[in-house]
Biopython code that builds the backbone (N, CA, C, O; Angstrom):
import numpy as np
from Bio.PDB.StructureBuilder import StructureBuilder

atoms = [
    (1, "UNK", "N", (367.764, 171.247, 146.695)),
    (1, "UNK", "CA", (367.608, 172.369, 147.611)),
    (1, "UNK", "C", (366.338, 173.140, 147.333)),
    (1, "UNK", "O", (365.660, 172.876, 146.340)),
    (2, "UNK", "N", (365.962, 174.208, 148.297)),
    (2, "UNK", "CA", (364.940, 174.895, 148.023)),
    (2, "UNK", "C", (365.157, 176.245, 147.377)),
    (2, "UNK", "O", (365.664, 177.200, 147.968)),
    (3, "UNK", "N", (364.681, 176.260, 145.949)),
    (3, "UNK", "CA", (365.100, 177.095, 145.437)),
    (3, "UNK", "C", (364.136, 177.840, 144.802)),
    (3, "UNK", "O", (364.544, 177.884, 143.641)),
    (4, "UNK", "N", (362.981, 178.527, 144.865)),
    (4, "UNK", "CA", (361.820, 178.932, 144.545)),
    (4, "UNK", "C", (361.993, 179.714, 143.322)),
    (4, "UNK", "O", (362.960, 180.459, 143.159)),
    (5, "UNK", "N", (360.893, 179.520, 142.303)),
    (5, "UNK", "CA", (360.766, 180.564, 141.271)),
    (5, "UNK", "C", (360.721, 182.186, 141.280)),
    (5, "UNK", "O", (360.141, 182.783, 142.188)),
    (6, "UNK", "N", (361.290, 182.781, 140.345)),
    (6, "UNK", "CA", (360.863, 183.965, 140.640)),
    (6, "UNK", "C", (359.083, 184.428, 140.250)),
    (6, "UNK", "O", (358.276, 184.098, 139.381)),
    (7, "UNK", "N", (359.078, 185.240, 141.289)),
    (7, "UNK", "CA", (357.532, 186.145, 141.224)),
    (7, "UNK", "C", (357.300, 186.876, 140.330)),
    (7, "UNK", "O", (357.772, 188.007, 140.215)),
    (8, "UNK", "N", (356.688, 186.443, 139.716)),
    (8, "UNK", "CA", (356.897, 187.907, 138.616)),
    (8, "UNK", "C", (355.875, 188.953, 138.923)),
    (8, "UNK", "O", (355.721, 189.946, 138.212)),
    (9, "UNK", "N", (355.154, 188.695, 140.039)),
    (9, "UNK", "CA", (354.159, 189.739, 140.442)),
    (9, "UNK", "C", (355.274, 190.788, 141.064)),
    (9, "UNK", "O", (355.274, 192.010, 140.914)),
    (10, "UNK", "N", (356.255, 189.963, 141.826)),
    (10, "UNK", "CA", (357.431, 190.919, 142.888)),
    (10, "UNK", "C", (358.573, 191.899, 141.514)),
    (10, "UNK", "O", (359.391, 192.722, 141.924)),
    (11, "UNK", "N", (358.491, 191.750, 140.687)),
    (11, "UNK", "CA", (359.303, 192.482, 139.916)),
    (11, "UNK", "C", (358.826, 193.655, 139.306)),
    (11, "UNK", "O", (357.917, 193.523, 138.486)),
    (12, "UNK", "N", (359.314, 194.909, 139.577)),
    (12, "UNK", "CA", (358.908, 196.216, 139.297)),
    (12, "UNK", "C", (359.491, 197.084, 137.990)),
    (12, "UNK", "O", (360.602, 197.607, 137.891)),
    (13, "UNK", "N", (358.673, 197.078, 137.261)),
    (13, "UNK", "CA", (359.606, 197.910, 136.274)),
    (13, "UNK", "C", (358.391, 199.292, 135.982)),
    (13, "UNK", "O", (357.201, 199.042, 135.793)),
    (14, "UNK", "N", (358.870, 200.534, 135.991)),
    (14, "UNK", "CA", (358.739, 201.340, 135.799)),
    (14, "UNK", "C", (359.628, 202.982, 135.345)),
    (14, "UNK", "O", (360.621, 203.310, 135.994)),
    (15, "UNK", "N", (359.076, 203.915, 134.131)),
    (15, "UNK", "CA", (359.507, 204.670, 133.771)),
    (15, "UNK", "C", (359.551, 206.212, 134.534)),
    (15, "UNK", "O", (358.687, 206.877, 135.106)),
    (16, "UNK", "N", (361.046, 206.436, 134.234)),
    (16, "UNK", "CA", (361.377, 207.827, 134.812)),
    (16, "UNK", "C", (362.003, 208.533, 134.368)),
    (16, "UNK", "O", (363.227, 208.433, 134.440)),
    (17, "UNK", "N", (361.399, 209.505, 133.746)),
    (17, "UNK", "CA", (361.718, 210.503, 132.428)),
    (17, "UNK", "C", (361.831, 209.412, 131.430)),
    (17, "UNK", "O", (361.098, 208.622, 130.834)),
    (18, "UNK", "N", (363.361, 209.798, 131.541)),
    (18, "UNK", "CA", (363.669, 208.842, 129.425)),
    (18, "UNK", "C", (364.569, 207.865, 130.525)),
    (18, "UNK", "O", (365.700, 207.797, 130.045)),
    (19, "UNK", "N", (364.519, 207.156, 131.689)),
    (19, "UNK", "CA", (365.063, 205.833, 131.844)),
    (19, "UNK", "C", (363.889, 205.139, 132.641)),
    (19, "UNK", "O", (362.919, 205.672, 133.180)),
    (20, "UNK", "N", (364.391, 203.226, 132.537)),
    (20, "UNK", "CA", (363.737, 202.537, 133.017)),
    (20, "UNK", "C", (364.330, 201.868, 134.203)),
    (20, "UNK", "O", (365.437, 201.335, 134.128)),
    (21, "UNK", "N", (363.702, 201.878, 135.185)),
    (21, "UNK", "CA", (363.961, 201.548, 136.503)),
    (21, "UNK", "C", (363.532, 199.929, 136.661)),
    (21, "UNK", "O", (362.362, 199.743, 136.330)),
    (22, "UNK", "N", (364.123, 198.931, 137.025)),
    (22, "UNK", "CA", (363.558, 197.731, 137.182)),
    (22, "UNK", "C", (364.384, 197.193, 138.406)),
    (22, "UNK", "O", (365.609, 197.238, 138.522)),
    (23, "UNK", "N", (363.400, 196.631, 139.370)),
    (23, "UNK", "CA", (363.581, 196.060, 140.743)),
    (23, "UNK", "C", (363.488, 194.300, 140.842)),
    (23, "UNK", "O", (362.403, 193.738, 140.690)),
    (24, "UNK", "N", (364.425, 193.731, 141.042)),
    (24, "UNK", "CA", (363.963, 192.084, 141.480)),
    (24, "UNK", "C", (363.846, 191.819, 142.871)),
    (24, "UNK", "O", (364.715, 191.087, 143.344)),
    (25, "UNK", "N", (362.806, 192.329, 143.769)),
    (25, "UNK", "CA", (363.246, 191.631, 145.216)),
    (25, "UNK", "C", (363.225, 190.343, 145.220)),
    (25, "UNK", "O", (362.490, 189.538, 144.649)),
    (26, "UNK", "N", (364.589, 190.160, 146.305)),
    (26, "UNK", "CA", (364.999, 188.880, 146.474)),
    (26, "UNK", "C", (365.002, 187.754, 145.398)),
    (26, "UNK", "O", (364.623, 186.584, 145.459)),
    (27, "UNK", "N", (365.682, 188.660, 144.157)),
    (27, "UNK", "CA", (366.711, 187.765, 143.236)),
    (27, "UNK", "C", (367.431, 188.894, 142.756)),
    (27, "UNK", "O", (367.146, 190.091, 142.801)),
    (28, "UNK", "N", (368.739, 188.102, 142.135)),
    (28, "UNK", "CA", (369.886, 189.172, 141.653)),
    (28, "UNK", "C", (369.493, 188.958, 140.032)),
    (28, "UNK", "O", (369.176, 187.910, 139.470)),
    (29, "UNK", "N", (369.636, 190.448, 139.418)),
    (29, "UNK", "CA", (369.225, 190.179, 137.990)),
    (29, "UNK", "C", (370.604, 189.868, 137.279)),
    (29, "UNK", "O", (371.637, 190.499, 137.500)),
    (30, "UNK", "N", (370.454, 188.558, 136.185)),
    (30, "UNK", "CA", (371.805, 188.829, 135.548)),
    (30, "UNK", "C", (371.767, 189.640, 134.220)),
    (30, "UNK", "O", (372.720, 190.358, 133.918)),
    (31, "UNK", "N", (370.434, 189.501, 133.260)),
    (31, "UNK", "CA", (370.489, 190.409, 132.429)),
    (31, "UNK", "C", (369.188, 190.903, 132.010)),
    (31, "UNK", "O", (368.153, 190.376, 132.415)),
    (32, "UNK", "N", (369.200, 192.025, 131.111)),
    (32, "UNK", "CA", (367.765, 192.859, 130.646)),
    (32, "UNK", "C", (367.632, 192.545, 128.931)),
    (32, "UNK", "O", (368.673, 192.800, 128.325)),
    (33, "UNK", "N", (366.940, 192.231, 128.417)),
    (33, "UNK", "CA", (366.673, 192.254, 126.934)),
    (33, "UNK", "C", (365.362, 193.202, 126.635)),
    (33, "UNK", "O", (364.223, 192.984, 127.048)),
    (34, "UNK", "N", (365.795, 194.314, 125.813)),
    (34, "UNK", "CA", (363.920, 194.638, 125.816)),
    (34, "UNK", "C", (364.074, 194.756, 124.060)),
    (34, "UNK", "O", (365.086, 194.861, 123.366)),
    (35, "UNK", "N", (362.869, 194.702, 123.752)),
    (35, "UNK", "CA", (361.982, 194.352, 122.483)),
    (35, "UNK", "C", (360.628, 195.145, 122.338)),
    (35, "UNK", "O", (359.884, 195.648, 123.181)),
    (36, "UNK", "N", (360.577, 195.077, 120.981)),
    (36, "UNK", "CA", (359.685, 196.314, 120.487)),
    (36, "UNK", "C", (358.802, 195.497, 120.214)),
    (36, "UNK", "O", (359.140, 194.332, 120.425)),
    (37, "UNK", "N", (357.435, 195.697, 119.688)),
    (37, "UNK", "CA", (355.997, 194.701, 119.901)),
    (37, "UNK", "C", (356.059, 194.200, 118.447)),
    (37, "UNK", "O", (355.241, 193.344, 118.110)),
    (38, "UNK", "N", (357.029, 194.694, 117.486)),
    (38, "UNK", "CA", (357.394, 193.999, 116.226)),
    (38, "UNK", "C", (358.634, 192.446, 116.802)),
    (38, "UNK", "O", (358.705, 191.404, 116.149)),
    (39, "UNK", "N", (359.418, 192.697, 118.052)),
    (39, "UNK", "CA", (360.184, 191.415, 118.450)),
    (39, "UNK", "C", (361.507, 192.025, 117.678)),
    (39, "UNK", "O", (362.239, 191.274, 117.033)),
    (40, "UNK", "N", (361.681, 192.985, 117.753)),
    (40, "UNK", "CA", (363.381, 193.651, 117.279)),
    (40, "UNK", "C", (363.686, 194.171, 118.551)),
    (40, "UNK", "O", (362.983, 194.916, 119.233)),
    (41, "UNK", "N", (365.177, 193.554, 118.895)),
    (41, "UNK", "CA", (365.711, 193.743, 120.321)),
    (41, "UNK", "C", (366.120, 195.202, 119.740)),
    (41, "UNK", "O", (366.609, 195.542, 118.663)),
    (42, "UNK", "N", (365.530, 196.273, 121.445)),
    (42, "UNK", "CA", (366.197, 197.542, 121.064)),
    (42, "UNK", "C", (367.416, 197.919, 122.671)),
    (42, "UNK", "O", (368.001, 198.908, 123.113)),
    (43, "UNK", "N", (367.287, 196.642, 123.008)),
    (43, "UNK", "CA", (368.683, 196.692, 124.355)),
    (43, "UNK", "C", (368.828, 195.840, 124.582)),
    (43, "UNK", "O", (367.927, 195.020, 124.406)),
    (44, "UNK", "N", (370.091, 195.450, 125.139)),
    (44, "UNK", "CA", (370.569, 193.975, 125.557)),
    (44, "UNK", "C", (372.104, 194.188, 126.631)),
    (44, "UNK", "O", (373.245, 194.113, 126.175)),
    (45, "UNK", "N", (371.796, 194.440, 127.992)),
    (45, "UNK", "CA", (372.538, 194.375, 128.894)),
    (45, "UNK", "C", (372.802, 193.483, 129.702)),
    (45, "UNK", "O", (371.889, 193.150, 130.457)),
    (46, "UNK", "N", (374.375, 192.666, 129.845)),
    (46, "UNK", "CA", (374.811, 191.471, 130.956)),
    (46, "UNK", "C", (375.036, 192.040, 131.988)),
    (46, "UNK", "O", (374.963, 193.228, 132.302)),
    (47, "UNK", "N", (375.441, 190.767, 132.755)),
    (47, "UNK", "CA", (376.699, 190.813, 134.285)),
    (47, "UNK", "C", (376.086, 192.417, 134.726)),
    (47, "UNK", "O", (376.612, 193.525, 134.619)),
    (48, "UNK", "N", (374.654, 191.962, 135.295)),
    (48, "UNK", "CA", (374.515, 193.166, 136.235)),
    (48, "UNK", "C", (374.437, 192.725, 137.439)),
    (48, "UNK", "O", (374.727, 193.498, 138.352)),
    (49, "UNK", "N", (374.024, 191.372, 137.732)),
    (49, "UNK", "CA", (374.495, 191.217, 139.264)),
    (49, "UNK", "C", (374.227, 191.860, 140.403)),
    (49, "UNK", "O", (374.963, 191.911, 141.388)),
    (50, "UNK", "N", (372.593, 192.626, 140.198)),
    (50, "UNK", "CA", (372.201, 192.902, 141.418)),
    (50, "UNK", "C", (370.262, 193.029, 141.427)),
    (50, "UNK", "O", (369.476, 192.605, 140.580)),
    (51, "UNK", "N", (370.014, 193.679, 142.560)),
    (51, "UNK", "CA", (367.974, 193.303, 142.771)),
    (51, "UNK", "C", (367.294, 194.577, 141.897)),
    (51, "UNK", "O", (366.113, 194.925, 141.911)),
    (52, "UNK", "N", (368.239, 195.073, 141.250)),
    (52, "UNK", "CA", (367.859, 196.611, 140.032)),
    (52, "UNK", "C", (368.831, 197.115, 139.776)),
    (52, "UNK", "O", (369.934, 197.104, 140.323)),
    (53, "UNK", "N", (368.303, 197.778, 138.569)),
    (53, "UNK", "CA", (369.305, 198.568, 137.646)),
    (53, "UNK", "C", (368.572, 199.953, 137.128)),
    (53, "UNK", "O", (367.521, 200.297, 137.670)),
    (54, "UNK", "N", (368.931, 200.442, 136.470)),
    (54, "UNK", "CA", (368.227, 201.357, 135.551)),
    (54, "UNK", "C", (369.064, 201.415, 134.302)),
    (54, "UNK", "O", (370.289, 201.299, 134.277)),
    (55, "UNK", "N", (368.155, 201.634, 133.112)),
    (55, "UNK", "CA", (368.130, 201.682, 131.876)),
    (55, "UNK", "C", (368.117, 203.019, 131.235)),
    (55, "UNK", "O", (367.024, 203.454, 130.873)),
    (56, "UNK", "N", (369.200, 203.739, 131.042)),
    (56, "UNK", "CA", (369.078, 204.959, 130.288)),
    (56, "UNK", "C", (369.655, 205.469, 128.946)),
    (56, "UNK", "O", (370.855, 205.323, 128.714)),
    (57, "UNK", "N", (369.045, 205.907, 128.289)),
    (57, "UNK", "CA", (369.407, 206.256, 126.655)),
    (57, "UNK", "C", (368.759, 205.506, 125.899)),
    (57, "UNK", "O", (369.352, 205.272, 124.846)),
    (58, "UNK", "N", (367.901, 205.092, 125.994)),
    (58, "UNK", "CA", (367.283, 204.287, 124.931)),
    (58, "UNK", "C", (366.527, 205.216, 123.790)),
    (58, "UNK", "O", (365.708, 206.135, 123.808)),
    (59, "UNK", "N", (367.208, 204.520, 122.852)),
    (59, "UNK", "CA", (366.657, 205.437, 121.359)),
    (59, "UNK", "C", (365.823, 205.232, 120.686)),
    (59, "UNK", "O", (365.819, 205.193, 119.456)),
    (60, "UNK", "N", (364.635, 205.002, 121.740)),
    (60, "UNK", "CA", (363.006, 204.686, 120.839)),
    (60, "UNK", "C", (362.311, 205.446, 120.927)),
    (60, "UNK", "O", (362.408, 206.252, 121.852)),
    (61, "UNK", "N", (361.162, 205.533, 119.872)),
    (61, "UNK", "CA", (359.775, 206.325, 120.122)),
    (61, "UNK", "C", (358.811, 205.612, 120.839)),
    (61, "UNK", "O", (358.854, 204.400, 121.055)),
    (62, "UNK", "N", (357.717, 206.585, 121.297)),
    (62, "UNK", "CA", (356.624, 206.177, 122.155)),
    (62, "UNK", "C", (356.207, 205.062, 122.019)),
    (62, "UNK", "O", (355.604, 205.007, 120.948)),
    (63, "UNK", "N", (356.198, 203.870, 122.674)),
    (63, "UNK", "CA", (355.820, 202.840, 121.946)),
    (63, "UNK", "C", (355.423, 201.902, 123.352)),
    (63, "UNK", "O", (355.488, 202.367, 124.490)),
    (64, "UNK", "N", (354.936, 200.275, 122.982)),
    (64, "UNK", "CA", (355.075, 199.196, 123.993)),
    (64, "UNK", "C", (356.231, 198.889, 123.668)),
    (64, "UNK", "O", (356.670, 199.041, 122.528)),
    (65, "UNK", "N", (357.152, 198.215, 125.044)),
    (65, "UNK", "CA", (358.438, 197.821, 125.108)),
    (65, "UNK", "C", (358.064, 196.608, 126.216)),
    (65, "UNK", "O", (357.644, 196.709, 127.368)),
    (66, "UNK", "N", (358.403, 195.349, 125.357)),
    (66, "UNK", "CA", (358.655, 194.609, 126.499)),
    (66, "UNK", "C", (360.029, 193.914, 126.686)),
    (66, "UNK", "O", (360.927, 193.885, 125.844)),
    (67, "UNK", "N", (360.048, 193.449, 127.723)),
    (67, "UNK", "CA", (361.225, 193.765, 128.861)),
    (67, "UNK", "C", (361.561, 192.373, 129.217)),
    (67, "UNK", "O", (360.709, 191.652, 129.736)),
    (68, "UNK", "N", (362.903, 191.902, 128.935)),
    (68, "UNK", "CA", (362.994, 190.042, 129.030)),
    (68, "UNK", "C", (363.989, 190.195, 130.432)),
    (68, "UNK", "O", (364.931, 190.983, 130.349)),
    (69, "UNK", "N", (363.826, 189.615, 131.423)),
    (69, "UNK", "CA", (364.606, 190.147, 132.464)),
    (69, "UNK", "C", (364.876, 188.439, 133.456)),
    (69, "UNK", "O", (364.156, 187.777, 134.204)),
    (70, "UNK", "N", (366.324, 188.287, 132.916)),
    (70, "UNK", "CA", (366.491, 187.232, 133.916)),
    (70, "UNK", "C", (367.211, 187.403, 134.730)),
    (70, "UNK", "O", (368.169, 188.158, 134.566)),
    (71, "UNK", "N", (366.907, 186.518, 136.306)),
    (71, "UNK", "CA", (367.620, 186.730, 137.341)),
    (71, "UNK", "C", (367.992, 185.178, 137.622)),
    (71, "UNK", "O", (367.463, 184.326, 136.909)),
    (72, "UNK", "N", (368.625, 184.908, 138.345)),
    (72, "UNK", "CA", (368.999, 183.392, 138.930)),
    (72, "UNK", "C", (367.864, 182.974, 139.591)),
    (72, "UNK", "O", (368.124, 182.117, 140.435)),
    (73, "UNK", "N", (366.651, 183.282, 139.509)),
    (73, "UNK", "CA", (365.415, 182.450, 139.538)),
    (73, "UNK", "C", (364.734, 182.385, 138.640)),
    (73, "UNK", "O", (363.555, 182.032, 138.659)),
    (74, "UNK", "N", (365.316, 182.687, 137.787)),
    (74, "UNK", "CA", (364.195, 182.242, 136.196)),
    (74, "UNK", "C", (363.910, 183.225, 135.754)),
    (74, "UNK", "O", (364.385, 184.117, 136.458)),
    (75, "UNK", "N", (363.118, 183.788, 134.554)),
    (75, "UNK", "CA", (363.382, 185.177, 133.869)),
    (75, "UNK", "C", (361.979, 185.309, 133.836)),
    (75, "UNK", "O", (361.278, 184.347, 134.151)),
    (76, "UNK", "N", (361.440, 186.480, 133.463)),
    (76, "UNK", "CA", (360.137, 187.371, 133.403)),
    (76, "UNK", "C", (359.761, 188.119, 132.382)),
    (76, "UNK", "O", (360.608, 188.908, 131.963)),
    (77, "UNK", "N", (359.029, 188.102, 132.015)),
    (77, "UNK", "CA", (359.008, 189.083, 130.731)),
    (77, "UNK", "C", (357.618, 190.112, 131.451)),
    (77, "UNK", "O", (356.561, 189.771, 131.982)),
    (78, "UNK", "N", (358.351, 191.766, 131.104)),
    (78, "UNK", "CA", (357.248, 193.080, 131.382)),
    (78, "UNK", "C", (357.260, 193.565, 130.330)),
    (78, "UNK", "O", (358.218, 193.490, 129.560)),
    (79, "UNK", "N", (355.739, 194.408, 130.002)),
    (79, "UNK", "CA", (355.517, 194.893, 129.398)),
    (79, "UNK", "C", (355.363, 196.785, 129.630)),
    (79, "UNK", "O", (354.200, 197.078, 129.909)),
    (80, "UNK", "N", (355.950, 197.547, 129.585)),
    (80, "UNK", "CA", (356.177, 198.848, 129.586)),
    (80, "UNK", "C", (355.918, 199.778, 128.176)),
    (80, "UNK", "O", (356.466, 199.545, 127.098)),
    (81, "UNK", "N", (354.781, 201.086, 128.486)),
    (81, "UNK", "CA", (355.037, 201.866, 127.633)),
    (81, "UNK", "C", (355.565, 202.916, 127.521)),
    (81, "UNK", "O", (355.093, 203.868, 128.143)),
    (82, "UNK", "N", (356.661, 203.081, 126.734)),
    (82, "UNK", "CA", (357.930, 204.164, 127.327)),
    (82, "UNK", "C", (357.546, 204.917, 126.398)),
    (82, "UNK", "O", (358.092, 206.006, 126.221)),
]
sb = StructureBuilder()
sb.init_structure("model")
sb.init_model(0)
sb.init_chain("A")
sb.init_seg("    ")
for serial, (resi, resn, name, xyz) in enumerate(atoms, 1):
    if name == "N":
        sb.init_residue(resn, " ", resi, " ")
    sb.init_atom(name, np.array(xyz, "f"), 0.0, 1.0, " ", f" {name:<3s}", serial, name[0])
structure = sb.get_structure()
């Protein structure tokens, strides 16, 4: 079947206040992993099952955070500084 990769240009992640907002158009996300630029997971959320979520409470300092984000078209990795 035709089943196209995800874009990773089409995936939006951006910060608002102290949460992270992340968009998949036209794929459903199933989960978020994010990681500190040392590679120590500082979140790990399943079974979200939809084209965004938001991410709130995260207990880090100012830092780069990148962002492992798979959807049922293949996963993406962003880089965000929260």
């Amino acid at each position: 079947g035709n089943n196209p990769s995800l874009d990773a240009q089409s995936v939006v992640v951006f910060k608002q206040g102290t949460a992270i907002n992340i968009k998949t158009p036209g794929a459903v996300m199933s989960s978020v992993a994010i990681y500190d630029t040392r590679g120590r997971q500082v979140y790990q959320r399943g079974g979200i099952n939809a084209p965004e979520t938001v991410i709130s409470g995260l207990q880090v300092e100012q830092q780069v955070l990148i962002l492992e984000i798979a959807t049922e078209k293949g996963s993406v990795s962003k880089r965000i500084v929260f």
